[in-house]
N, C-alpha and C positions, 0 to 999 in steps of 0.2 A: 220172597223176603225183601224190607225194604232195603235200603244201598245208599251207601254219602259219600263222597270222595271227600278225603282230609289232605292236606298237606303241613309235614312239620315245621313248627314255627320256631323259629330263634328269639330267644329271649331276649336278644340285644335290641330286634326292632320293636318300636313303639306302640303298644295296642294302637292309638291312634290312627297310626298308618294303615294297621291291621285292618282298620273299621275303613278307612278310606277305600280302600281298594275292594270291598263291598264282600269282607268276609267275617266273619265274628272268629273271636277268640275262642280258643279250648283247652280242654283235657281230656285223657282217658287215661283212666288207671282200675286198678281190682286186686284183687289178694293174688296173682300171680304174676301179677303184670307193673312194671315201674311205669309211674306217671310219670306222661309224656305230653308237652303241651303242642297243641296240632291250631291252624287253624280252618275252616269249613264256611262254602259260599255261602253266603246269610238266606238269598232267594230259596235254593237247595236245602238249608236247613228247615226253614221254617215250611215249606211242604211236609218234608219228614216230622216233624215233632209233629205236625195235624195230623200226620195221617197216626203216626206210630205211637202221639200221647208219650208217657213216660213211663208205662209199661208194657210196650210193644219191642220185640229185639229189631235190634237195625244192625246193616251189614255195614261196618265201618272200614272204607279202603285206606289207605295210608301207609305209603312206600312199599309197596309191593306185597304187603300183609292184609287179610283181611282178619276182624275180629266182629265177634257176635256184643256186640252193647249195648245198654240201656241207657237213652235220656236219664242221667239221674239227679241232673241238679239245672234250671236254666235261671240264671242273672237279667233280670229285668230293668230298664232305664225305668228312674219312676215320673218321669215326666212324658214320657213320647210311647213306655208299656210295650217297645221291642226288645228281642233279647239283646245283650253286650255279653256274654260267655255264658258257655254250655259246659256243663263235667259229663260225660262219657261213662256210664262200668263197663269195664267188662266182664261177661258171664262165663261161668261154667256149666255145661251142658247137664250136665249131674249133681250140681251143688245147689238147692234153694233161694230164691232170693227174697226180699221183705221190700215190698213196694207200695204206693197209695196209688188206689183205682178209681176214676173217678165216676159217681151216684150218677143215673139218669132215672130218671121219677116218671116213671107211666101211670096210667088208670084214672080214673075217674074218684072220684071222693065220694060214697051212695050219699053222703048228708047234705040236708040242703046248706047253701051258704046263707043262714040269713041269722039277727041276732047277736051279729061280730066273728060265727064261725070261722074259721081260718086255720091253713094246714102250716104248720110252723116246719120245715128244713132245717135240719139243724146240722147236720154235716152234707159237703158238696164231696167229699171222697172218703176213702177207708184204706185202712191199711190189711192188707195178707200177703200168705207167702205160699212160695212154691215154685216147682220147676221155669226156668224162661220159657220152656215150649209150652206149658199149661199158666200163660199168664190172660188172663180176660185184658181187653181194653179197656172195658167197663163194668159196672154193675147195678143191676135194673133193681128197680124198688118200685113194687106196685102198691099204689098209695089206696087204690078203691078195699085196702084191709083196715084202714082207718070208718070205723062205723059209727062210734058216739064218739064225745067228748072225753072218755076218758081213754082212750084207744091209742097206743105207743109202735111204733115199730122199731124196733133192738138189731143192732148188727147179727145178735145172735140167728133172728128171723130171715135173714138174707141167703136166698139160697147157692150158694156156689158153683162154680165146674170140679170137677172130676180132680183131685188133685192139690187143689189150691184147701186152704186154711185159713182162717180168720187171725190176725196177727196184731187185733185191737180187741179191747176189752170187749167181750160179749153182751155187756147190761148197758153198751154204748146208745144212747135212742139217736137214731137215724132222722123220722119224724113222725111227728104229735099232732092230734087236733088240739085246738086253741079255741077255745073265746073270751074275748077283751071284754074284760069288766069296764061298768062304767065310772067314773069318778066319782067319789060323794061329794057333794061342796062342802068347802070347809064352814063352820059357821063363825060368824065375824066375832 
């Protein structure tokens, strides 16, 4: 399992200083658990969110406790696109949780590309639920099921693990072939 070491933050000092000293801000909190604002080394963090994504459980150490959590929220600077705070859940071993997994698109497309053909992506993740030990990292979408033009592929189509459950609408389309019509000229 992965592992972070946290330490608790005091709310008097200054996220600022927080960030200086080359840790990001945080929390964890869950339905049994009071949030608690922690702060976590930024280097250390962001291995873990790569490797563990935001549905992977991670072993969160702080003060002498460890807790099983989920990346469940990360605060993005929107100029420089690293994180500035991270929310933490923590899990229950036995209780479900409702998470977005995110799409990796394999295959090949049998149609030729020509004509303005084009495979339209329409969502980059999905939401499902289920146990933290039965949670995928990801979920594969083989796109060589797109044959003609008018050919969809629906969350419903997504095959799952063992466990897990689609927790977005079914008649969600994942992705479509496409082709761009051309404009008609207007006439003057």
């Amino acid at each position: 399992m992965i592992s972070l070491k946290a330490e608790k933050r005091d709310l008097k000092t200054k996220v600022k200083n927080v960030r200086i000293a080359g840790k990001i801000p945080a929390v964890f909190y869950g339905r049994k658990t009071e949030s608690t604002p922690i702060a976590v080394p930024f280097n250390d963090f962001l291995k873990v969110w790569k490797e563990a994504g935001e549905s992977g459980i991670v072993n969160l150490s702080c003060d002498g406790k460890d807790l099983n959590v989920l990346i469940y929220d990360v605060a993005l600077d929107p100029v420089k696109d690293v994180p500035i705070h991270a929310d933490f859940y923590v899990v229950e071993a036995d209780r479900p949780v409702e998470v977005s997994v995110p799409i990796e698109y394999t295959g090949e497309v049998s149609m030729q590309k020509k004509d303005g053909f084009s495979v339209v992506k329409v969502l980059h993740e999905l939401k499902i639920k289920g146990l933290p030990k039965d949670l995928p990292q990801n979920l594969t979408v083989d796109l060589s099921l797109l044959k003609t033009i008018e050919d969809q592929i629906f969350a419903k189509d997504i095959k799952l693990p063992a466990g897990i459950t689609l927790a977005a609408n079914p008649e969600e389309v994942i992705a479509a072939a496409s082709v761009a019509k051309a404009e008609e000229e207007a006439s003057p």
